[in-house]
C-alpha positions as CSV (number, residue, x, y, z in Angstrom):
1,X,19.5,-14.7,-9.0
2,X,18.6,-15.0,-5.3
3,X,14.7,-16.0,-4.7
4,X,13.9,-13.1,-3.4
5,X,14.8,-11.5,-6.1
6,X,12.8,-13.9,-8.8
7,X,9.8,-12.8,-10.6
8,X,10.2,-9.4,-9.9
9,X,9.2,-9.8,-5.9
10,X,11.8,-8.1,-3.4
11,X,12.1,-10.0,0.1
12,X,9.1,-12.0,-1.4
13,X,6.7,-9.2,-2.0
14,X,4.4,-8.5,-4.4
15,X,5.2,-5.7,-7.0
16,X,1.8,-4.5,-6.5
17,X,2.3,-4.6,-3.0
18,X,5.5,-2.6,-3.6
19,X,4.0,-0.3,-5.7
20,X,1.9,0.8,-2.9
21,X,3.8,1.0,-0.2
22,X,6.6,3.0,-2.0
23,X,3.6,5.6,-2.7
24,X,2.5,5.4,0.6
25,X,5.9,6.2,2.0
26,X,6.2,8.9,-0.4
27,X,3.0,10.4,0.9
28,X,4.1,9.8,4.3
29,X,7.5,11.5,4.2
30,X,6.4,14.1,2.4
31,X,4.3,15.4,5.4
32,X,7.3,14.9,7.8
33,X,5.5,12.1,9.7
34,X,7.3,9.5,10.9
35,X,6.4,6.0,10.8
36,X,5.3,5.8,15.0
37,X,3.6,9.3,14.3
38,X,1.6,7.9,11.4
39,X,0.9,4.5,13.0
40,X,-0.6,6.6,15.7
41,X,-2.9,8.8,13.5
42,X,-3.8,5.2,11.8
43,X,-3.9,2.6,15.0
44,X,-1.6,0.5,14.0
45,X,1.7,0.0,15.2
46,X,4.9,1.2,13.8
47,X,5.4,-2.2,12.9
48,X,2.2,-2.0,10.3
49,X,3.2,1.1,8.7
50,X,7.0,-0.4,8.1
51,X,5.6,-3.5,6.8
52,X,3.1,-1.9,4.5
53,X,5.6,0.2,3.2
54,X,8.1,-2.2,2.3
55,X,5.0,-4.5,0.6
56,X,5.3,-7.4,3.0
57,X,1.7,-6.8,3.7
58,X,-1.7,-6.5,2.4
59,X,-3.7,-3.9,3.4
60,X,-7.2,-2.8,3.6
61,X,-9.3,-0.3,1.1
62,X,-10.5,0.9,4.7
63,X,-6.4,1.5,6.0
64,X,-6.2,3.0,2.5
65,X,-9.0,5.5,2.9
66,X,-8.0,6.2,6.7
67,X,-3.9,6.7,5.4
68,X,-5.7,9.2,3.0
69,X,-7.4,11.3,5.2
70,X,-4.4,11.0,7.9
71,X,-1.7,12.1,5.1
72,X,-4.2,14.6,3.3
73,X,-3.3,13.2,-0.3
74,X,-6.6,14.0,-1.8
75,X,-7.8,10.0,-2.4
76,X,-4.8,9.0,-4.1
77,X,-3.8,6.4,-1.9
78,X,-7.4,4.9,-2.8
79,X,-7.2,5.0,-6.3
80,X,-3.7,3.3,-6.1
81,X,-5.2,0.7,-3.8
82,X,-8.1,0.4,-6.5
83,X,-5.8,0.9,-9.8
84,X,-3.9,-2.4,-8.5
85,X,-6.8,-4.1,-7.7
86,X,-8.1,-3.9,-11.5
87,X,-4.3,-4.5,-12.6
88,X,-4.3,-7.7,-10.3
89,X,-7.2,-9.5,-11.9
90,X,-7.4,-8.0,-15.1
91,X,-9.9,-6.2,-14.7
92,X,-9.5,-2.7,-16.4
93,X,-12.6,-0.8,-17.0
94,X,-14.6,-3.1,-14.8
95,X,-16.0,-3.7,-11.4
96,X,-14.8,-5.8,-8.8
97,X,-15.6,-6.4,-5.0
98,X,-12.1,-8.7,-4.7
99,X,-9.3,-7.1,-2.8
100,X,-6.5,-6.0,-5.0
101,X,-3.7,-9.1,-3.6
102,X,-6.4,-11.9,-3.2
């Protein structure tokens, strides 16, 4: 198995980080936006969006509240972001001020 293949990572990424950013490109292409069109509602580059959808990158509850409101997906981007979080440290059914990859 190639290493970026081990532990269930693609091209080194987290799953949780996956998780996310295939959601978030779901949400995204749904509406038809593309990635420079989004980046631009967002302020952040094309780059950023690209890299947060492919789970290379961590982002922000703040990008994930703002990618809400941009994509009109009701908060679900958020509760993802959040869901993972409690996933990540174990912590199901309880609060937590840590960000979901640290």
């Amino acid at each position: 198995m190639s290493p970026s293949r081990q532990h269930g990572k693609r091209n080194g990424a987290s799953p949780m980080l996956i998780a996310f950013g295939k959601a978030f490109r779901r949400h995204r292409t749904g509406t038809g936006l593309s990635q420079e069109r989004l980046g631009n509602k967002l302020g952040v580059t094309t780059q950023y969006v690209s890299l947060v959808e492919l789970g290379r990158t961590r982002c922000t509850f703040e990008f994930a509240v703002t990618a809400d409101e941009a994509l009109e997906t009701g908060g679900g981007l958020q509760e993802l972001w959040k869901d993972l979080r409690h996933i990540r440290h174990g912590l199901i059914g309880r609060r937590s001020n840590l960000t979901p990859w640290s």
